[in-house]
N, C-alpha and C positions, 0 to 999 in steps of 0.2 A: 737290322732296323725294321725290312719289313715284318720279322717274326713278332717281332715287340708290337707292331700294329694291328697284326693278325688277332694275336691274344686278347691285347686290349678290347679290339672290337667283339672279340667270342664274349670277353666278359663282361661285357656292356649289353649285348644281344639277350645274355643269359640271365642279366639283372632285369631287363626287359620284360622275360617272358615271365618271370617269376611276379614282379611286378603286376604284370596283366591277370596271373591268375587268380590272387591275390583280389582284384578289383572285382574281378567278375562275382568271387564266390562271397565279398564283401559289399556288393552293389547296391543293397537297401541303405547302408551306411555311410554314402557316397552323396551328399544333398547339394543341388544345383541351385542357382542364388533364386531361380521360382522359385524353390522347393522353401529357401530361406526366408524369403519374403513373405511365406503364405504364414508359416512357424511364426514370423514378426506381427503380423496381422491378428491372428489366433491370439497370441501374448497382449495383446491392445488390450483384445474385447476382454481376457481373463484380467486385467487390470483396473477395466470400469466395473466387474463384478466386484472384485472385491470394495473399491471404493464406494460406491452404492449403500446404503443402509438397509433398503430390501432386498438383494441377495448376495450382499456378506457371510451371512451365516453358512450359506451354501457354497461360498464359492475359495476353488481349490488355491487361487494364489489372493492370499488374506491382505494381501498391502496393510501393515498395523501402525497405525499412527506412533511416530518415536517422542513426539512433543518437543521435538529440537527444531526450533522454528529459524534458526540462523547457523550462518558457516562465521565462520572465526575471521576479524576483520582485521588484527594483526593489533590493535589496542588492549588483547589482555596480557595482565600479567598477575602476578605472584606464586606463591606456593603452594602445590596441589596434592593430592595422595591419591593413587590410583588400586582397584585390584581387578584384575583379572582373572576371572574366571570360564573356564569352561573346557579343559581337559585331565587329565591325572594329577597335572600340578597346575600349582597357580601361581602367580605372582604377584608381588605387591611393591608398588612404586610412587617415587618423592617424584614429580615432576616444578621445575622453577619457569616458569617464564618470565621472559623478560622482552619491553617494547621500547619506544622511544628511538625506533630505525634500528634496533639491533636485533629483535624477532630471533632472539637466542633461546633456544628450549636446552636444559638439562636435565637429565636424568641419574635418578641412583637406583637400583633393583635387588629384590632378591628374589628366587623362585623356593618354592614350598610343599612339597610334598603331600598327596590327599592319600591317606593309604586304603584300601579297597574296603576294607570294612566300614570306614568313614561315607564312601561311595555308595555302601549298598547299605546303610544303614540309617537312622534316621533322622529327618531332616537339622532339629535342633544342634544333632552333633557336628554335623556337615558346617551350618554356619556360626558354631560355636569353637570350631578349629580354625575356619578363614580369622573368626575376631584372636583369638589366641596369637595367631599370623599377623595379625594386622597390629597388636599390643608390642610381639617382639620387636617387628622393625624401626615402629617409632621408639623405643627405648633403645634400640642398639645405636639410630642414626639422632641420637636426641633430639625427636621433636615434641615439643611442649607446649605448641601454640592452641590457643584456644579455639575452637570449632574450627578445627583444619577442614578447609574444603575438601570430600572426596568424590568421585568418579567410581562407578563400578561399570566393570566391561563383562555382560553378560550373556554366553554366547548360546542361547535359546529362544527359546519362542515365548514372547510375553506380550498379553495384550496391557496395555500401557496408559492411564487414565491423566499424567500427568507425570513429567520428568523423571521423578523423583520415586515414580511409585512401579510396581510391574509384577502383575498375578502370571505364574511359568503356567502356559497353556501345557507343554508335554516335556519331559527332559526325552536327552538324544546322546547321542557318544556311549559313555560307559556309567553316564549315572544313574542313577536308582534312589535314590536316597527318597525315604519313606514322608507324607505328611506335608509335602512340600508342593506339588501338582494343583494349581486352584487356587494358592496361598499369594500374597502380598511379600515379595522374596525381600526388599528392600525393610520394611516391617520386622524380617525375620532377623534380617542382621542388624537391625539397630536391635534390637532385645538381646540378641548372642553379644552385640559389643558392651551394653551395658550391664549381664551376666558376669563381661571379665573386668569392668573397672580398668579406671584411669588410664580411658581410650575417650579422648572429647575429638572429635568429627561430627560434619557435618554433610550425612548422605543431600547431595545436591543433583546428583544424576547417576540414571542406571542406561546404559547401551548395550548393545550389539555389536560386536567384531567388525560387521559392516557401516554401520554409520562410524564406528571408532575411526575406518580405513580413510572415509570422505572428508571428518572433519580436521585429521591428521594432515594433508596434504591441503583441505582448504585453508592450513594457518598458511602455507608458504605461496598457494596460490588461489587467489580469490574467487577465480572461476569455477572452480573443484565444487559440483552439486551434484555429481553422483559416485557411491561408492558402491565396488563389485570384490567380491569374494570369491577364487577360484581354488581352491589347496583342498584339505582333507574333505570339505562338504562345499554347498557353494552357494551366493545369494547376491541379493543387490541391494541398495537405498537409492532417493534422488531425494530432492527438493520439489514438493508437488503444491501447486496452489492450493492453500488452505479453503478456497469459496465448493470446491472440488470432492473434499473429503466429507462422505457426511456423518463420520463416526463425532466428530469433535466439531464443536459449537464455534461457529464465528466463519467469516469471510476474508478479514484480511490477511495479507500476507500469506507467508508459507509455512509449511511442517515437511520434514523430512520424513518419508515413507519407509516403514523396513519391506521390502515387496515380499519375502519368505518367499522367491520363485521358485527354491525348488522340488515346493509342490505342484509346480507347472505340471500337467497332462494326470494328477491323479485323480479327475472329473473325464479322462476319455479323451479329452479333444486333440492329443499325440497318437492314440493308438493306433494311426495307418504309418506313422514315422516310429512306432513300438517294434525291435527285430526279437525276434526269438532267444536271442544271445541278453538282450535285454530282460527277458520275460522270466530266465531263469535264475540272472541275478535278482531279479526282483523275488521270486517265491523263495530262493536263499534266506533272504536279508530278515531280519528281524521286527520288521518294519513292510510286511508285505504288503501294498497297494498305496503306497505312501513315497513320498519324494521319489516319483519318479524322475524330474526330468534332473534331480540331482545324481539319482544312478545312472544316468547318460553323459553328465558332464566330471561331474568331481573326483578328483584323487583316490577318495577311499575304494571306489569303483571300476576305476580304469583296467586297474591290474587285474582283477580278477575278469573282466569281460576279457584281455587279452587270453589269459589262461585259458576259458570255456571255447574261445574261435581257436586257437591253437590246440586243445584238446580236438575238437570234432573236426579240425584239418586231419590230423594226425590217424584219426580212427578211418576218417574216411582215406587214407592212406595219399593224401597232398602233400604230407610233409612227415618226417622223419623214416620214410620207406614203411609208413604205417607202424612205425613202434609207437609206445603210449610206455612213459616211465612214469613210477610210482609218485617222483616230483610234481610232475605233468596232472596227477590227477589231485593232488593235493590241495584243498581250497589256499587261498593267501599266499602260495608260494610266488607269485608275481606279485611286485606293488608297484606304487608310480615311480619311486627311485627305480626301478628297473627298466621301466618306457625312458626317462630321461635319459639315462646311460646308454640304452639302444639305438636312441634317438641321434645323439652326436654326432655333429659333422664329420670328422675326420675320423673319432673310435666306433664308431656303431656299431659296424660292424663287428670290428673282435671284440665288443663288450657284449655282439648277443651271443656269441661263441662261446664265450665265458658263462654267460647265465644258462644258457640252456643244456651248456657240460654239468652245471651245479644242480640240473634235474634230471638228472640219470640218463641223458640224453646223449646222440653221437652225431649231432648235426653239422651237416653237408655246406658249401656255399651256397649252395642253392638255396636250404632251410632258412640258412640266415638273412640272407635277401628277400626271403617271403616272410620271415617275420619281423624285420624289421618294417616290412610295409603293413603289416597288421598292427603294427603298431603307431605307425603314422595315419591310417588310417580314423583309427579309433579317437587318437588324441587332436584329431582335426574336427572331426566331426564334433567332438567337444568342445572346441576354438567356436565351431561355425553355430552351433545350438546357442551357444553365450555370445556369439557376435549379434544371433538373428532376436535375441530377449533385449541385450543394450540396446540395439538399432529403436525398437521398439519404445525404451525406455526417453532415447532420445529423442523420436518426433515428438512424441509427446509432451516434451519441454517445450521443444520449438515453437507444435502447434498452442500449448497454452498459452505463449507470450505473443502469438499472431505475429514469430520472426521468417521470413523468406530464409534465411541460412542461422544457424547458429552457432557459437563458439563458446563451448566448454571443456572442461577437464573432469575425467574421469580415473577416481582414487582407486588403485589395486593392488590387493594384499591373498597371498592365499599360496599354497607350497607349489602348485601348477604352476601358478603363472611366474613365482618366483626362479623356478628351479627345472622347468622345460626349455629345453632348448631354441622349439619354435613355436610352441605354445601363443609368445606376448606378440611375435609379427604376425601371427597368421590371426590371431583374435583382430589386430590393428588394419590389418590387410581389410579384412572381411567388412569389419565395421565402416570404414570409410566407405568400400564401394557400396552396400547395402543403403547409406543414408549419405550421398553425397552434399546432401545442404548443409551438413551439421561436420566442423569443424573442428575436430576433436586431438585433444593434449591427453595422452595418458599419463600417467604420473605415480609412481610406483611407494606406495605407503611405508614408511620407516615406524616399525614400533605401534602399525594401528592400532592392533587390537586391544595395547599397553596406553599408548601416551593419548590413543582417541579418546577417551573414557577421561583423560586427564583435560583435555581441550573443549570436550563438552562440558565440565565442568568451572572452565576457566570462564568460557562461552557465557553459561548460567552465570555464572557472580559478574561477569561486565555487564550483566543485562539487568541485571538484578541492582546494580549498583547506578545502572545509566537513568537504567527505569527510574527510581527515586530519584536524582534528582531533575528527570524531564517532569515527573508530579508535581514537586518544589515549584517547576519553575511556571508549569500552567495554572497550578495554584491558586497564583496571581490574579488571574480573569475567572474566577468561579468566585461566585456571588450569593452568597446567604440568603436566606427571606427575610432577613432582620437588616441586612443591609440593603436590599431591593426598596425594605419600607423606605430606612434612611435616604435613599435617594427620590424616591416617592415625598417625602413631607419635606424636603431640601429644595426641591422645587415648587412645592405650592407657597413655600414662604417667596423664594424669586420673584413667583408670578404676581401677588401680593405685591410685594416690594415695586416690580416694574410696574404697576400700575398707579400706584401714589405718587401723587406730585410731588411730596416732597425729597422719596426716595427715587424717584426715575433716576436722573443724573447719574447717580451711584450704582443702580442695580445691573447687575451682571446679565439678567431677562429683562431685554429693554422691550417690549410689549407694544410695541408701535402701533397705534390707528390706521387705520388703512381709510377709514371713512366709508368704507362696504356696510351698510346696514340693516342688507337684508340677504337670502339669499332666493335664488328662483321658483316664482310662483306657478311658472305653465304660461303663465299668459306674456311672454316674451314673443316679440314678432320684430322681424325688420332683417335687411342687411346691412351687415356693419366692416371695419377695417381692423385687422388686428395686425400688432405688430410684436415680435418675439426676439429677445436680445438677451442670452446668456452667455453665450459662448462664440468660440471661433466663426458659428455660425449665427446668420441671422434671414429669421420667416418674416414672409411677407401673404396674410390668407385674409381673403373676403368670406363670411361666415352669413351665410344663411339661416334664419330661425322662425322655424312657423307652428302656429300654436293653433288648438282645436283637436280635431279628432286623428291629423295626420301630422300628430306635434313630429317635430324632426329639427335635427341640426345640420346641413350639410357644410361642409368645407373644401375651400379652391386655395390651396398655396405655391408659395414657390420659395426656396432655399438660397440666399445668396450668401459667400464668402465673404470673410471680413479677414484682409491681410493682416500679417503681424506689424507691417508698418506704420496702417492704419491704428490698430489696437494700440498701437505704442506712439502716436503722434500727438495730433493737438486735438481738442475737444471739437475746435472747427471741421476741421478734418475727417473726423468720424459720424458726423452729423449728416456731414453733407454727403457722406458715403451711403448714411443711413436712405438718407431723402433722394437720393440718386436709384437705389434696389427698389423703395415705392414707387418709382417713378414709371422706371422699367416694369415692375407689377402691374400697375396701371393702364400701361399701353398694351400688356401683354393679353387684359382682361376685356379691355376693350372700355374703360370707365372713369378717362382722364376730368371727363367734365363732370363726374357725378360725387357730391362732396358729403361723404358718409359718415355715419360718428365712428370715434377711431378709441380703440383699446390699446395700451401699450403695457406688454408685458415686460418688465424691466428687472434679468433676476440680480440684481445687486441691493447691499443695506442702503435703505434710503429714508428719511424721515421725513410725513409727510405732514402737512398742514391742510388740506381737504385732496378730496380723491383724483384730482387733476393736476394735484403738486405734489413734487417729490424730490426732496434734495438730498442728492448722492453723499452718503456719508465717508464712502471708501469701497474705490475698485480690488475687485477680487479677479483670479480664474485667470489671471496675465495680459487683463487691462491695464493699462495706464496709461492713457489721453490726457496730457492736462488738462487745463483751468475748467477742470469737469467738479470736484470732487468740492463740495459747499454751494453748488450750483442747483437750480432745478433743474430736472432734465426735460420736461415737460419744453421749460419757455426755451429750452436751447433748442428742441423739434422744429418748437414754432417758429427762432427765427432760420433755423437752414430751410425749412419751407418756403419763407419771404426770401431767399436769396436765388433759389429754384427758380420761384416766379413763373411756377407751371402750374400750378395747380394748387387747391384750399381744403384741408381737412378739420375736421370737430373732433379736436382731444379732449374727450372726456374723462376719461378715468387711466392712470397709473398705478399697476398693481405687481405684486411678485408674482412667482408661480403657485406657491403654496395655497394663497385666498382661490386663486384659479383653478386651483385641483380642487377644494372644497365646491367651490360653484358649478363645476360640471358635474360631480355627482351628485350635488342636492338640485341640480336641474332633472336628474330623474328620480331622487331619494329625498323626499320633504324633508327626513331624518337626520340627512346629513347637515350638520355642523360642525363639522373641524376637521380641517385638512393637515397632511404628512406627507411629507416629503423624506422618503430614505433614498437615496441616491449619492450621485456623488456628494451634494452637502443635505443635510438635514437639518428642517424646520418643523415647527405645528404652527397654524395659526385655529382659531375657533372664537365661535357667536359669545362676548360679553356683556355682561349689561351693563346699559350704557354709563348708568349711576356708579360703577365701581372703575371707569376710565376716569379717573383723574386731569391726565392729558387732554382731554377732549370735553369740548363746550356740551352741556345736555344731560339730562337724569333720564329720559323717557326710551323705551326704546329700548335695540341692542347694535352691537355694533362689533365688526370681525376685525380681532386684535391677531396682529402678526407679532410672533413672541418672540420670533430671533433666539432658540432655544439653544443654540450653536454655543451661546456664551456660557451657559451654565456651568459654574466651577471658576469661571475667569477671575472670580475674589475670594477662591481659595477654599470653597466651603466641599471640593471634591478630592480633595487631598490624601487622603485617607481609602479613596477608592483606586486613585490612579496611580502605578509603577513605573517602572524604571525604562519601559518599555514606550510609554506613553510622554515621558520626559522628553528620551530623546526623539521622537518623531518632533515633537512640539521645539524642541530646539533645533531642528533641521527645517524650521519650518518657514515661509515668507512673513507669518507675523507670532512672531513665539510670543505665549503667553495669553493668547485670544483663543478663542474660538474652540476651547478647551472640550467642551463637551461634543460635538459636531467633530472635533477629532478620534473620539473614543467610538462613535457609529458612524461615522458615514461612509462611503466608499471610497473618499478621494486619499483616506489616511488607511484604512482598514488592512491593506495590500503591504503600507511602508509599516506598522506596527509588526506583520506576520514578517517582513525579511529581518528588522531588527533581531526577533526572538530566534529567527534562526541562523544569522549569523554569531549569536550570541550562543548559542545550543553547538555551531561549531568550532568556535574557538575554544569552548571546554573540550573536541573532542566526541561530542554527544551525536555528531552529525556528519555525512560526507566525508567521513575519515578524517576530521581532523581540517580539511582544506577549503581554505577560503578562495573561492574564485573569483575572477575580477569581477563577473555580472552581478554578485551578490552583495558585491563592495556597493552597486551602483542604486544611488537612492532613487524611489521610482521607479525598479524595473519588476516588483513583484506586484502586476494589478490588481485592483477586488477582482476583476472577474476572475483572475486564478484559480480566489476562494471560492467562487460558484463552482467552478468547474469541477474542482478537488474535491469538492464534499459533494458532489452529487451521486448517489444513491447507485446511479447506475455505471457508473465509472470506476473500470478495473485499477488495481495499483499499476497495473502496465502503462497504463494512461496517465498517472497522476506520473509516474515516470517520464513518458513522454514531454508533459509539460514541463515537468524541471529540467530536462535535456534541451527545451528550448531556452531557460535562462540559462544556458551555460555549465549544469551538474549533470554533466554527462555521465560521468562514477557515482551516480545516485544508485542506493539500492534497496530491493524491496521493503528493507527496513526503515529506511529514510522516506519512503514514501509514507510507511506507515504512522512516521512522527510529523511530517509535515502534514498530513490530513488533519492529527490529532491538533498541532497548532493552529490550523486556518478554524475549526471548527471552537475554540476555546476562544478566539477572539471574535470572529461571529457572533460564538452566542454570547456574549457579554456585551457586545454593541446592542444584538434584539432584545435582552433584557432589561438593560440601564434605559434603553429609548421606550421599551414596556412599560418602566415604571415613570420615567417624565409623563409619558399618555396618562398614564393613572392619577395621577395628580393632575390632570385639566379636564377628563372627564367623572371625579370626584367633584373638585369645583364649581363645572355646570351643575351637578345634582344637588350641590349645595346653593349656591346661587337662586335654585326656583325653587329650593323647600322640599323637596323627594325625597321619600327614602327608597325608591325607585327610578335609573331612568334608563329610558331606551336611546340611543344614539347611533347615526352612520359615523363612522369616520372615511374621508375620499383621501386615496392613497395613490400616488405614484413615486417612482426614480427606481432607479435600474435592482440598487441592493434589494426591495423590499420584490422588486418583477420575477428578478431571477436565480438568487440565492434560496437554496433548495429547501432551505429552513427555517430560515430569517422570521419569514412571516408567522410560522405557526408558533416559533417561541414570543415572539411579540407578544400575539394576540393570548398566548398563553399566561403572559406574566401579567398583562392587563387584565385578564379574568380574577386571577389569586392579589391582584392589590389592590382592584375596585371590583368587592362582589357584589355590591350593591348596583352595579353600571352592567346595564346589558350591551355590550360595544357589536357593532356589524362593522366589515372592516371593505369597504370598494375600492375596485380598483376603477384609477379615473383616465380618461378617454382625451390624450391632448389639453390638459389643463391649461398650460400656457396659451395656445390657442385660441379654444371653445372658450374656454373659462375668462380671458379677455373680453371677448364677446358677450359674454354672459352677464359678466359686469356692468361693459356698458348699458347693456341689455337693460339691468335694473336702475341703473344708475339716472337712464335717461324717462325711462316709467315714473322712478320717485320724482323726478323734475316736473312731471306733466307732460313730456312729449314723446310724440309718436315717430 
């Protein structure tokens, strides 16, 4: 027993030292994870070169736009034709898919012989033999279908203008074929396929081996955005932000990159990690100064670097007692199947016994343990070169989506990584510890370089097919200039209409008087009381206004609450809630005994009979107080005042907000006459003359008509502009069938039209895979401000992501981002158009009104849509130029309308009366 231990330990000792020599005389080749780190760092910067547009041209790793902007979402299906190209034979294949939870792929193949004169002969014949190939199979396997989708896997180097298209920058392997270098490959084979007749295909995409590899494994796993190539030559893809690349035009979303890494280091930036053993395969190779860091990693290469370090052991007499057999000097006599068979766990060794007897050789145990570790050496060092490029490839995902860890999959195909022993754990080993934030699934490609070519092209026709109908359905909200008029002369008949007495009743633009008849002159002075009531909240400000050389407005407010109790109680109720916050105001200001005239901004529909009366026609916004609504609200002030019993105010004037936006900007713009409101609801009001108010007692003069534009369409006359999408908002709505117009632009609806469309976009499928989540079900949880946010300029899709992760589409993806920007902005701009052209039709009007073929006008603008919506405004002011050119419009924005502009009011209000 001890002898057995004895032994053991000699030959464990022996493996040892062999081991070590081995190391020593192989120590350039030997990289420590600095070593790897620094290689992963070098690979960045060679990555921003190529992506750059000024020095692309220079730069060694070309990263070439593939124009496959998406991984495969598990929704395609049908029948596909694949061919692959890119070694002595090729293949050509039926792929089926099939979806609906069964993500079944079938395949039928046949492979086809390129004979060498075909190879090295001219281009035309080359792809005049694939279509030949490509004629038999469809007639042997009967397919007949018309523009059969196809896929070509094309495993060279082509710069790429567009899916479908791809000029071969150099052929590599064994081709030659004349005429073809510089040329449009995809070009060449539709003319070869239509040379042979009754071949109907339809070239839909041309790949690469390595995106074949990524998008073959991203059908079965979603994560899958980067694919790596390690077998007879070697390379990578990922998913790179499109804002990124500056070869190809546009920002959003992504494009798959083919990196061509393995002309990593032929710019120099490898040459201190370059060993001599490396420098002679390279002046060998056909291809001197070129794919280097491929002659350090891939298949074709290994075996002969093993040969040249086992030659110059051997001569230097480290192994085989200094013999050198005729095998030994022979180029090719090692190849990767020879490293894998040495490599084995349990045979390695009598398999290198074996190979190195088949090179005339008579190697010792010792031999065999030192080359078995030259060979582990070499083929680690190519694990660790392609761990230290992915690493690299991976932060850079990371870092572009601003994640702290990331989790993906990574697609590998290639005869190394297949068919080495430790090759796929020591690449896996490496890669983790190199980039521990990033979380990485390998996943091993079935048929990439075959059925990938078949999936991109699936990919293409679902996109192709989704794309049309997300067109169709945005369609819908793109607006003609023939129909911009139509709704431009649709409302000047309204406004017409709401203003005749005998049409008022009827009209859908009830044009209400406000009894404001003038707007400010400068010579406003005084302190006054304002009061503000639109919502949950309710202001209470003393306003300051001094005129002369140091004109000024100053403002002192304060914000009180108004419970839902109260909102929903009795009209007594809320009055005296009202009359209780001025109270407290009051005391707070220090001005219980001083009885000031009082502006009440009041934003609900009210009709009024002079400017200190206003009887509420119907609560909005989730009022409902009774015995309010056929009431003035005025005398209901006045008498929760008398029940107070503290104190006496002068209500002079009742106004909305919109007269109030106008009056604070023509308090510092003479010009201004007509106010807008875009916000959560939307109105105009503007200066008429007085002779064409109906309603209202007087010819002389003018007078600011609040038009309550919200109704426009409410008699049906918008039929024709509104869809299916504006239906149902309107039937989900607190008063279906109102307020029609005011739902098509305002904010408070803007938000619930953009979920409709895209709960509708995914229940065909078009969106979020297919899945409906409950937040999406939920009406009211897609706000306008979403759409600010999503269409803002500076807002990456990672963000627009973001935002959908907070309503619950957490499986949102880049693509989803990119159609939900496209809807929030399709319904936008159809709101700042349609509200464009209502504008253009009242300041048409005015111009008509005073006889001009000329006029100048402000309009004062607030509420949040027109504040902060990134676009809103300029298409506005855009669509008002093209449908009144005769109107010079300036558009202000206005400073606390409710507010100032109550004050303002009274301001004139109390001027026209005579007093001060």
């Amino acid at each position: 027993m001890f002898a057995v231990h004895l032994v053991s330990f000699y030959f464990s000792k022996l493996q040892e030292d062999q081991i070590k020599k081995v190391d020593r005389f192989l120590y350039a080749m030997r990289l420590s994870d600095e070593q790897l780190r620094d290689i992963s760092k070098r690979f960045r910067a060679e990555m921003e070169k190529g992506l750059s547009e000024e020095s692309n041209a220079t730069a060694a790793v070309k990263m070439l736009p593939t124009h496959v902007r998406t991984t495969p979402d598990g929704s395609e299906k049908g029948e596909f034709l694949a061919l692959d190209l890119g070694g002595s034979k090729f293949k050509v294949l039926q792929v089926k898919v099939s979806e609906h939870g069964k993500r079944k792929v079938q395949m039928e193949s046949e492979t086809y012989d390129i004979p060498k004169e075909v190879l090295n002969g001219r281009g035309t014949e080359l792809f005049d033999h694939v279509a030949e190939s490509l004629k038999d199979f469809m007639q042997k396997n009967s397919i007949n279908q018309k523009k059969k989708p196809l896929g070509v896997t094309f495993s060279f180097p082509c710069a790429q203008s567009k899916l479908n298209e791809g000029v071969l920058l150099s052929w590599s392997k064994n081709y030659r074929a004349r005429g073809v270098q510089g040329t449009n490959v995809v070009q060449s084979l539709k003319q070869a396929i239509s040379r042979v007749k009754d071949v109907d295909v339809d070239v839909l995409a041309l790949v690469n081996d390595t995106v074949g590899a990524m998008m073959t494994c991203g059908y079965d796993d979603h994560r899958c955005e980067v694919g790596v190539i390690v077998g007879t030559g070697t390379n990578a893809c990922y998913m790179e932000e499109l804002r990124h690349i500056d070869l190809v035009e546009g920002d959003e979303g992504r494009m798959c990159i083919n990196t061509e890494w393995g002309a990593f280091g032929d710019d120099g930036v490898l040459d201190d990690y370059i060993t001599d053993f490396d420098r002679e395969i390279d002046a060998a190779s056909s291809n001197a100064g070129k794919q280097l860091f491929e002659k350090m990693v891939s298949g074709m290469y290994m075996g002969e670097l093993v040969r040249l370090i086992l030659l110059k052991m051997a001569k230097m007499g480290l192994l085989f007692g200094g013999v050198v057999s005729d095998g030994l000097r022979s180029k090719g006599k090692i190849q990767i199947k020879h490293i894998c068979q040495m490599e084995q766990y349990k045979d390695g060794l009598r398999n290198t016994k074996d190979i190195l007897t088949d090179l005339g050789l008579a190697p010792s145990a010792d031999d065999c343990v030192a080359v078995q570790q030259v060979c582990t050496i070499v083929s680690f060092r190519s694990a660790n070169l392609c761990a230290a490029a992915l690493a690299a490839i991976l932060t850079r995902i990371r870092e572009n989506r601003k994640l702290k860890s990331l989790r993906t999959t990574v697609g590998v195909d290639g005869t190394v990584y297949r068919t080495h022993p430790q090759f796929p754990k020591r690449l896996h080993k490496v890669v983790r510890r190199l980039v521990p934030d990033c979380h990485v699934r390998f996943m091993l490609s079935e048929s990439g370089s075959s059925k990938g070519a078949a999936m991109v092209t699936a990919v293409a026709q679902r996109l192709m097919s989704q794309r049309q109908e997300i067109d169709d359905t945005l369609a819908l909200f793109r607006l003609e200039p023939q129909q911009l008029e139509q709704v431009r002369d649709r409302m000047r008949v309204e406004l017409e209409r709401g203003l005749r007495r005998d049409d008022h009743n009827t009209a859908c633009v009830k044009m209400l008087p406000s009894y404001v008849y003038r707007t400010p002159d400068g010579s406003e002075t005084g302190k006054y009381l304002a009061l503000d009531l639109g919502g949950t909240n309710f202001r209470v400000l003393v306003v300051k206004i001094r005129t002369g050389m140091s004109k000024a407005v100053r403002m002192y407010n304060k914000i009180y609450a108004i419970p839902q109790e109260i909102m929903q109680g009795t009209g007594e109720e809320l009055f005296d809630h009202i009359v209780q916050c001025i109270s407290d105001f009051l005391d707070y200001m220090g001005m219980k005994n001083t009885r000031l005239p009082l502006g009440f901004t009041f934003s609900f529909p009210c009709r009024q009979a002079g400017i200190d009366k206003g009887t509420l026609v119907s609560w909005t916004k989730g009022f409902k107080a009774t015995n309010c609504e056929g009431n003035d609200v005025v005398d209901m002030l006045r008498e929760a005042i008398k029940r107070r019993n503290e104190f006496d105010l002068d209500i002079v004037a009742v106004v909305n907000d919109t007269v109030g936006t106008m009056m604070t900007c023509a308090y510092e713009d003479p010009k201004c006459e007509i106010g807008l409101i875009a916000g959560t609801g939307s109105n105009v009001c503007y200066m008429e003359e007085m002779r064409n108010v109906e309603t209202a007692e007087g010819d002389e003069g003018k007078m600011c008509v609040n038009t309550e534009w919200g109704g426009f369409g409410d008699n049906g006359c918008m039929e024709d502009i509104r869809n299916k999408y504006d239906r149902e908002v309107d039937e989900g709505s607190l008063n279906n069938g109102k307020q029609r117009f005011e739902k098509m632009t305002s904010g408070m609806y803007l938000g619930e039209i953009v979920r409709q469309i895209l709960t509708d976009l995914t229940h065909r499928g078009l969106l979020f895979r297919g899945r409906i989540t409950e937040p999406l079900k939920t009406r009211g949880i897609f706000e306008t401000k979403f759409l600010s946010q999503i269409e803002s300029d500076r807002l990456a899709l990672l963000q627009v992501r973001c935002i959908l992760q907070q309503l619950g589409l957490d499986d949102s993806t880049c693509d989803d981002s990119i159609i939900v920007k496209e809807v929030c902005g399709a319904v936008s701009r159809r709101a700042a158009q349609i509200c464009g052209a209502g504008m253009a039709a009242v300041v048409d009007k005015i111009r008509e009104n005073r006889g001009l073929e000329h006029l100048e006008v402000t309009v004062g603008v607030d509420g949040t849509l027109y504040k902060l919506h990134p676009h809103f405004s300029r298409i506005l002011k855009d669509t008002v130029r093209e449908l009144a050119p005769k109107c010079d419009v300036e558009f202000t924005l206005s400073e606390d309308g409710s507010g100032k502009g109550a004050a303002l009011i009274t301001a004139v209000a109390k001027s026209s009366c005579g007093e001060t």
